[in-house]
N, C-alpha and C positions, 0 to 999 in steps of 0.2 A: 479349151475345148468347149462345146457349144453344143448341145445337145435339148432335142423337142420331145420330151415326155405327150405323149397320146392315149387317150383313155376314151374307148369306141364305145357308143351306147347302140342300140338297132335308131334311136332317132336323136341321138346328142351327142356333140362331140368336148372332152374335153380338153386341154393341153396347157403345156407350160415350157417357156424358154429356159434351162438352165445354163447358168456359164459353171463349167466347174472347176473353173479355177479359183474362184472363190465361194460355189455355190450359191451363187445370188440368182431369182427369181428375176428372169429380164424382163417377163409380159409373161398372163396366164388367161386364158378366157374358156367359156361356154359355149358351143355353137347345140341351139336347140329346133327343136319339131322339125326338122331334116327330111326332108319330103312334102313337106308342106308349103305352101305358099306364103304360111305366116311366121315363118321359121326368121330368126333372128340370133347375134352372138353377142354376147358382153365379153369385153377386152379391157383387160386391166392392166396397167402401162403407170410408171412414176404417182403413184397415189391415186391416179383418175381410173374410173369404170367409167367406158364407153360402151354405150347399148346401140347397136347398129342393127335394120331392121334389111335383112338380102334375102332373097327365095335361094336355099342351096335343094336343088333336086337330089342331088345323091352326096355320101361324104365325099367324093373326091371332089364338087363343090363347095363344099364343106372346108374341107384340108388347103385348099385353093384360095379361096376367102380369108382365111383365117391366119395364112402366112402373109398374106402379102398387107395384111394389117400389121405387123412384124417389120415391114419396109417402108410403110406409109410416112411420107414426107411429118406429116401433121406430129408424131411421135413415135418414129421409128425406132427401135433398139436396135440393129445390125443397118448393116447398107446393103446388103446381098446377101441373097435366101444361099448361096454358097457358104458363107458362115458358119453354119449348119453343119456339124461334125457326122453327125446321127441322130437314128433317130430312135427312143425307147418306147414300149407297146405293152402297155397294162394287159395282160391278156389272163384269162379264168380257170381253163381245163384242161390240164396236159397229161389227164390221166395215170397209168401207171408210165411212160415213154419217156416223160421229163421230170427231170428230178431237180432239175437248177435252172439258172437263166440260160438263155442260148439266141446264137446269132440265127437270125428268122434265112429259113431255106425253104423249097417247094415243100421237104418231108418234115417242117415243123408245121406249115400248116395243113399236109394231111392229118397229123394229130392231132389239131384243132375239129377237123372235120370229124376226123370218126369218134371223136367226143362231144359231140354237137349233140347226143341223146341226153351227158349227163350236164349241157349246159344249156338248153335252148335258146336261150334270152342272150348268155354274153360270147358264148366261142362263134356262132354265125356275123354278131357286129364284129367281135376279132378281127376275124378273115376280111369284112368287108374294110375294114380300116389301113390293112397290111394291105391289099391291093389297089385302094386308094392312095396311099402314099408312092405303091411301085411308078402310078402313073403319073402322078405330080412333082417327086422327087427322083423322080431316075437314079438310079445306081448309088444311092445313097445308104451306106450300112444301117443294118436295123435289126433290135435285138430284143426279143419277146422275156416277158416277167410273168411268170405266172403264180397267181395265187395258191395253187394247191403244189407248185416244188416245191415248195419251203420243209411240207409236211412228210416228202415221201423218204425219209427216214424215221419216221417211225414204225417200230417191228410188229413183225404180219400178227400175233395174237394182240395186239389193239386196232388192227384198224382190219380187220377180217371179221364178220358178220354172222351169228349162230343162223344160218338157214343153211339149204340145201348146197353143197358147196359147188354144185355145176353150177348157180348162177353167176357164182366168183369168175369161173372159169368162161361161160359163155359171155358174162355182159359185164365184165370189170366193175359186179356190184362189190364194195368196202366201202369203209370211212378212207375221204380225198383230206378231209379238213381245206380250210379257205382264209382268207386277209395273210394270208401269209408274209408275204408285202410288207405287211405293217408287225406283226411280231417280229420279222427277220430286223426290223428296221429299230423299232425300241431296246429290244433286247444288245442287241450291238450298241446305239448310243449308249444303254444305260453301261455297260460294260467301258467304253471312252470316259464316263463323266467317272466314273469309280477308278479310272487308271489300272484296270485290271484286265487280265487275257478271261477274252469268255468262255475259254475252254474249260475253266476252272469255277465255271457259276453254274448253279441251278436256278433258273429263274423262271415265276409264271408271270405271261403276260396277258393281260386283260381287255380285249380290244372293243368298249363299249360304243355302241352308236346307234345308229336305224337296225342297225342288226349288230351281231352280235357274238366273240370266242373267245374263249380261254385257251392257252396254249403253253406245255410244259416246255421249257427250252433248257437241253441241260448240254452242256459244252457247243455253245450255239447252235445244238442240232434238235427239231421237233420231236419229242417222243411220246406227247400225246395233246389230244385237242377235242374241242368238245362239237363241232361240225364236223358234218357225215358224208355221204352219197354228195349230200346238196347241202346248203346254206341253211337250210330248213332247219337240221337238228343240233341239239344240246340246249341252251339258255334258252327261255324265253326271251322274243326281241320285241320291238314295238306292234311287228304287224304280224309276226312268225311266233307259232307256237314252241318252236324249240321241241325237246323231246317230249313223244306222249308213249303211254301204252298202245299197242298196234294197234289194239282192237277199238281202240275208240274210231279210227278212222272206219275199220267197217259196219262198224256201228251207225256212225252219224249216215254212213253211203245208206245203208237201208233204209234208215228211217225216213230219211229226206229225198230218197230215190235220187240220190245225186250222183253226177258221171264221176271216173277218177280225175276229168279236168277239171270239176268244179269244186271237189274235194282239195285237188289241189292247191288251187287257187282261193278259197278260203282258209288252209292253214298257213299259206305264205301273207293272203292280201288283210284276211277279217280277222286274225287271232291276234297270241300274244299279249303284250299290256294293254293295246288298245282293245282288245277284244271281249276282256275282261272288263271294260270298263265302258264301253261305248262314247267314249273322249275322244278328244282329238290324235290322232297317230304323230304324239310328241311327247317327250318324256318328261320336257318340262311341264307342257300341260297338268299332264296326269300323275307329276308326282304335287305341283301346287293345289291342285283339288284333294290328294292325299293328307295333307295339308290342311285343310279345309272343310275337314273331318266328313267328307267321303268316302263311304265305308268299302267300296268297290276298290276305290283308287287306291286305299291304306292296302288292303287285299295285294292290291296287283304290284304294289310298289314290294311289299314284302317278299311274295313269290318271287318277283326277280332278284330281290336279295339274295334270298335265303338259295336260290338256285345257281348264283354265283359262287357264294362261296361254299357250295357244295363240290363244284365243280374246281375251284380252287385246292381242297383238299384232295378231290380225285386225283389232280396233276401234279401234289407233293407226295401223292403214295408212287406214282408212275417213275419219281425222280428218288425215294427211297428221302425225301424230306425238299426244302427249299431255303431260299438265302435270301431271295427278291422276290418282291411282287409289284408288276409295273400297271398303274392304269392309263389306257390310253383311249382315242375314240371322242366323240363328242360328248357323253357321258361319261364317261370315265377321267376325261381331263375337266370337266365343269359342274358338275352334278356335287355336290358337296356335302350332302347327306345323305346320296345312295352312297356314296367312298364310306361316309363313317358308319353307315350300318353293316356294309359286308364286311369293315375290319371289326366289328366288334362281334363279328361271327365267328373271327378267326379268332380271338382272343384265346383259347383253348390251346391253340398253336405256337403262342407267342408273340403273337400279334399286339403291340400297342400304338396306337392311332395319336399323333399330335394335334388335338383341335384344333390348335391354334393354327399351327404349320398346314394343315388342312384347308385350312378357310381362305383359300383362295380359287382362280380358274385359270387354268390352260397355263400355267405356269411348269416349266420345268425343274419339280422339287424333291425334296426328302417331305414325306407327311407323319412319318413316322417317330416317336420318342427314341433319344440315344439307347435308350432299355430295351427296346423290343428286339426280340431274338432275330426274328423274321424282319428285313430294312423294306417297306413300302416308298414307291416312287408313284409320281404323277410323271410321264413324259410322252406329251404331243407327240402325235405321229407326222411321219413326214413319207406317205408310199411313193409320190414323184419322187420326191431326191433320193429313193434308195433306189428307183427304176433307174435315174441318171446315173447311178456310181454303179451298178449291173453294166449298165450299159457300158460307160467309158472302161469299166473294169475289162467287158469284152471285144471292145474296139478297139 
């Protein structure tokens, strides 16, 4: 089986061939600035990246281009776009309505639609991506992944909000939690590499990168997480402040007579480590100037420590203790001195850190000493291939 992982941006698209029959990656690419004139895609095929420069006006231009680079004589992996079993749809906000993966219907993307407030930016490309595909691939099954099902088992006093409870009721304000994807995805493999049923683990996973969640997973089911309403809360991220005291945002609105969109858009786009620091919005950046005995960057590097494994501890009190702790994400699988600063916050837990077994990147490991009570894992995320096996699982 032969399944197109799709992941819709409002102006980029991205995808990937998987065969899963043996999960091999047959071609993945980028289609970028999509609407633009100087919109272009990189295709990656048998070790080569091809950067090819086409005007797509809409995704279905887009999705159109970018298969039939999939048949192209010059290095094609299939001979016909039939091939093509299905197709999987990274999709954002299914609200309280979905709770798992599901085969995409008219009344999946109504639920895309009337959660369009709490996603603006990803459930609108969603929908435009799933109706792009209806008209390029015809009658081709297609099965939506949402990032916040993963979460909705966790029980209503953690993810229900001390205000006014008509807002609950009116405007489905709770914590959704997000990367679901990718917890659902490590916490399984690491359960596979241990040879054990995950029913029977408490495991936190740690999903570092541009942004940024902790997520309790105990019998492979979410029961807490450190993102909210939006992406915005818990950790600080690179460009995301993560959780503040309310008031500071009506704070800064007065002072700087700023609207709630530009308030917005400064706790998502100007905060967090880079905000703190006025560095490049890179973690590598700003933890080597940390490094560098930059007093800002030492700051910012610690706060995200120390807010990890904060949060860490929240989600072994929600699990009544923990067994694993998985890092994964772009930082969490390569950053090798933010790993040993948050385990050695855990140490209090039982937490012991193998420098050595440490000191590597993007490696699939134990980092952990055979002593340490708590067993720490490094294991690379894979959200495509767990959207493919969603998928095949529901086709």
């Amino acid at each position: 089986m032969k399944i197109l992982v799709l992941n819709s941006g409002s102006s980029s698209l991205k995808y990937q061939l998987i065969d899963m029959d043996n999960e091999e990656v047959l071609a993945s690419g980028r289609y970028e600035r999509i609407g633009e004139e100087e919109s272009f895609i990189t295709h990656k095929v048998n070790g080569q990246k091809i950067e090819i420069k086409h005007t797509a006006k809409t995704h279905e231009d887009a999705i159109d281009f970018a298969l039939k680079q999939l048949i192209n004589p010059e290095y094609k992996v299939i001979d016909d776009l039939d091939e093509i079993n299905a197709i999987g749809h990274r999709l954002v906000h299914g609200g309280e309505k979905i709770s798992e993966s599901v085969v995409i219907t008219d009344e999946v993307i109504e639920v895309l639609k009337e959660n369009v407030s709490l996603a603006p930016l990803h459930n609108p490309a969603g929908i435009i991506g799933i109706e792009a595909c209806r008209k390029v691939m015809q009658g081709k099954p297609m099965v939506g992944v949402f990032d916040t099902a993963f979460h909705q088992t966790m029980p209503k006093e953690r993810y229900i909000y001390p205000v006014p409870y008509e807002y609950y009721e009116k405007y489905g304000l709770r914590k959704y939690g997000f990367h679901g994807t990718s917890h659902m995805y490590v916490s399984q493999r690491l359960a596979d590499i241990l040879g054990k049923d995950i029913s029977d683990l408490r495991i936190i996973t740690c999903h570092l990168g541009q942004g940024g969640s902790i997520c309790a997973v105990q019998g492979g089911k979410s029961v807490e997480t450190s993102m909210g309403l939006t992406p915005l809360a818990g950790i600080p991220m690179v460009t995301r402040s993560g959780d503040l005291d309310p008031s500071v945002v009506t704070f800064i609105m007065k002072k700087e007579n700023m609207t709630a969109e530009e308030v917005e858009e400064m706790l998502n786009k100007k905060s967090g480590v880079q905000g703190m620091t006025d560095l490049a919005p890179d973690f590598r950046v700003i933890e080597s100037e940390s490094n560098q005995n930059n007093e800002r960057a030492k700051i910012a590097i610690e706060k995200f420590i120390y807010e990890v494994a904060v949060y860490i501890a929240r989600c072994a009190v929600a699990m009544n203790g923990v067994d694993y702790i998985i890092f994964t994400g772009g930082v969490g699988e390569n950053q090798i001195n933010i790993r040993k600063g948050i385990c050695q916050k855990l140490e209090f837990m039982g937490v012991e850190l193998d420098v050595d077994s440490n000191n590597m990147r993007g490696e699939e490991k134990e980092i952990s000493t055979s002593n340490s009570k708590i067993k720490v894992y490094v294991v690379p995320t894979d959200e495509e291939l767990m959207i493919a096996k969603e998928t095949k699982k529901l086709i």
